[in-house]
C-alpha positions, 0 to 999 in steps of 0.5 A: 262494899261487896264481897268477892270470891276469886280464883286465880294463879301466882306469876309462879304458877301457884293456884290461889282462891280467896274472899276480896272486898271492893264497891263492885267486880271490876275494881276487885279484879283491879285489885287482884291484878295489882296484887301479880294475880292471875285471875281465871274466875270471879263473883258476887257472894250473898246475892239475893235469891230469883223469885222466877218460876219455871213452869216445866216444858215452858221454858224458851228453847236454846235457838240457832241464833243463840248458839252463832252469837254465843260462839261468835262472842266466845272465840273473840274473847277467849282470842283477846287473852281472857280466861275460860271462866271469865268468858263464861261468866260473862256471857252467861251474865248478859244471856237473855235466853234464860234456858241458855243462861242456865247452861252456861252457868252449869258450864262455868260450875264444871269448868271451874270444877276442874272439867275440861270445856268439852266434857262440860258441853257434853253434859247438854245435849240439846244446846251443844250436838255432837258435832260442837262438842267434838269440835271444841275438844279438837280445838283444847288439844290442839291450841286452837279454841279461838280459831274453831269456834270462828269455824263453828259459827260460821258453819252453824250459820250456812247451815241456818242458811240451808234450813231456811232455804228447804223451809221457804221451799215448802212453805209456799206449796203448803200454804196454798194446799191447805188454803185449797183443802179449807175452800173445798171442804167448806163448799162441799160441807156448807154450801153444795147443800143449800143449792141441793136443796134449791135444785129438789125445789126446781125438779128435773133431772141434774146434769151428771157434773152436778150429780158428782159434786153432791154424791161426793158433798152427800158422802163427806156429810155422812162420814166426815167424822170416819174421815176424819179418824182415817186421816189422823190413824194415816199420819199415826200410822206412816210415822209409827212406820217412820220411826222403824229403821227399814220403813225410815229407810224406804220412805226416805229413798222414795223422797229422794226419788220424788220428781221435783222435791228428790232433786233438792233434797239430793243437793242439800244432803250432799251440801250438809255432808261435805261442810260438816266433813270439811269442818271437821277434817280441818278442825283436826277431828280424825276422819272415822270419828268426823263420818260417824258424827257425820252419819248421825245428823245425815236426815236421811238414811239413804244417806246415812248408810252411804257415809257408813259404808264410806267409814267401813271403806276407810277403816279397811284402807280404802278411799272415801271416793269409791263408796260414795259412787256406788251409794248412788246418791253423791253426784259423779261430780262430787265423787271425782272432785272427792278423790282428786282431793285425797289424792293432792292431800287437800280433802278438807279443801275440796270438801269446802269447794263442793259445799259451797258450790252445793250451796248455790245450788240449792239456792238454784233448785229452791228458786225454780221449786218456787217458779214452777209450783206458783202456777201448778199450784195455781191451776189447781186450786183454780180447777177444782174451786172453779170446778165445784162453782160451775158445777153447781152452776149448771142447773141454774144455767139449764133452767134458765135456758128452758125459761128462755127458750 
């Protein structure tokens, strides 16, 4: 037999909490139940203490996937009639993700404590962004908590979605430029030397591509190592700059000018931007504070300042439409498909349309990324790997023509 320690109400409304017995939990809630309890929490005491050692910052990350299941689970349990803390409990308990486990008991702690489940949120950050948080609140004023989570994990899921389409777009181009920059850099360190070697053996005047080749080869020896510094201070430097507010600013309007990559990074702004707006909107969160949350996660400041002056607009009276255009960064498209919806009332609707149609397009725009930098790609690493080979070539070529000749 265990002990169980409970918390529930009276079929009168009167909050109860004592200390049961019973062989496991599910027969002291039985018991309870029998009793015209109400249950809204339940656990073991005198569990035996973990013997797990944390080692700090090794702990596993609360993933995307974690977060989709968690909500997924959570807004069918809470739709089936079950308590807050009961939920929690119970999906707290069968958490394999041990940092998410740890939160979610955290949560239970401050809902039973008398915290509202938003106010619980808030208190990790990393797990739960601002868009969840405010959310859920939405969803406990309003009655509706099972019906917003159903609306978060499908969101959070198409942002996935999105994620993963931007990453499979560059995963491909990097792969193959990292592969290109290994290939050259061990031909023009390791082997361009053995044939300079050979060819000073032969004499003779070297044809002016191979000249090129071990001038650059010579160069790459002599300052590898400067090299090598000034790349790392580069990429030091352009994210020191980065981090600035104007230099972040300058540098993400230049990617949103970039010939190929500008066009997609364009259509998944406006993708992010209109599916968390329309989420929000028709959560019930108040359109100012959506746009705020909205600014926040943008990913890009051209963006973010854009859906700032869009709330600047709102808060003196004006349409989101009309900000948006001047911005230069929305489609026209979009900013018309916007103002019908304000006008007909239906501005979460259409944002939702818009998201959705963005959606195939970014599905579009990384299909033909893919299409037109496999052979670019291609050509290139062909060119100079090529290049570099019959360059070094040539001189064996010439000798064997005088030979011949």
């Amino acid at each position: 037999m265990g002990k169980f320690a409970w918390q529930g109400k009276t079929r009168t409304g009167k909050s109860q909490k004592g200390v049961i017995e019973a062989p496991d939990e599910a027969a002291a809630s039985a018991a309870l139940r029998r009793q015209g309890l109400m249950l809204s929490s339940i656990k073991e005491q005198g569990k035996g203490m973990s013997m797990e050692i944390n080692i700090p910052g090794m702990e596993p990350k609360v993933t995307t996937k974690d977060l989709v299941v968690f909500t997924r689970q959570f807004s069918t349990m809470i739709d089936a009639g079950l308590p807050l803390v009961q939920c929690l409990d119970i999906l707290s308990r069968q958490q394999e993700n041990k940092t998410f486990k740890k939160i979610l008991l955290k949560i239970k702690e401050d809902v039973e404590s008398g915290s509202t489940f938003a106010d619980a949120l808030k208190k990790h950050p990393k797990a739960f962004d601002e868009l969840y948080v405010n959310l859920v609140a939405a969803g406990e004023v309003g009655g509706i908590l099972d019906t917003i989570l159903n609306r978060l994990a499908a969101y959070i899921e198409k942002a996935m979605k999105l994620k993963k389409q931007v990453k499979s777009a560059m995963t491909y181009p990097t792969t193959i430029i990292g592969i290109a920059v290994v290939v050259i850099s061990v031909i023009l360190v390791f082997v361009i030397p053995s044939f300079e070697k050979m060819f000073k053996d032969f004499g003779g005047e070297l044809p002016m591509p191979t000249q090129i080749v071990i001038s650059i080869s010579n160069f790459i020896q002599s300052y590898i190592l400067a090299i090598i510094i000034g790349v790392v201070v580069t990429v030091w430097l352009l994210k020191r700059i980065y981090k600035t507010p104007r230099g972040r600013l300058q540098m993400d309007a230049l990617f949103l000018r970039l010939p190929v990559m500008g066009v997609l990074i364009r259509k998944v702004a406006v993708a992010k931007f209109t599916r968390t707006l329309g989420t929000m909107i028709s959560s019930g969160v108040p359109i100012l504070d959506g746009l705020g949350i909205v600014a926040k996660t943008a990913g890009n400041k051209v963006v973010e300042n854009a859906v700032n002056k869009v709330a600047q607009s709102i808060s003196e009276g004006k349409t989101i439409a009309e900000p948006l255009e001047k911005s230069g960064v929305f489609p026209p498209m979009v900013c018309q498909m916007i103002a019908v919806g304000e006008q007909s009332g239906a501005i979460d609707t259409m944002l939702n349309k818009i998201a959705d149609f963005y959606d195939d397009e970014v599905d579009d725009a990384v299909s033909n990324l893919t299409a037109m930098m496999e052979p670019l790609l291609m050509l290139f690493l062909g060119t100079t790997v090529g290049g570099l080979v019959i360059a070094m070539y040539l001189p064996i070529f010439k000798l064997a023509g005088t030979v011949g000749g």
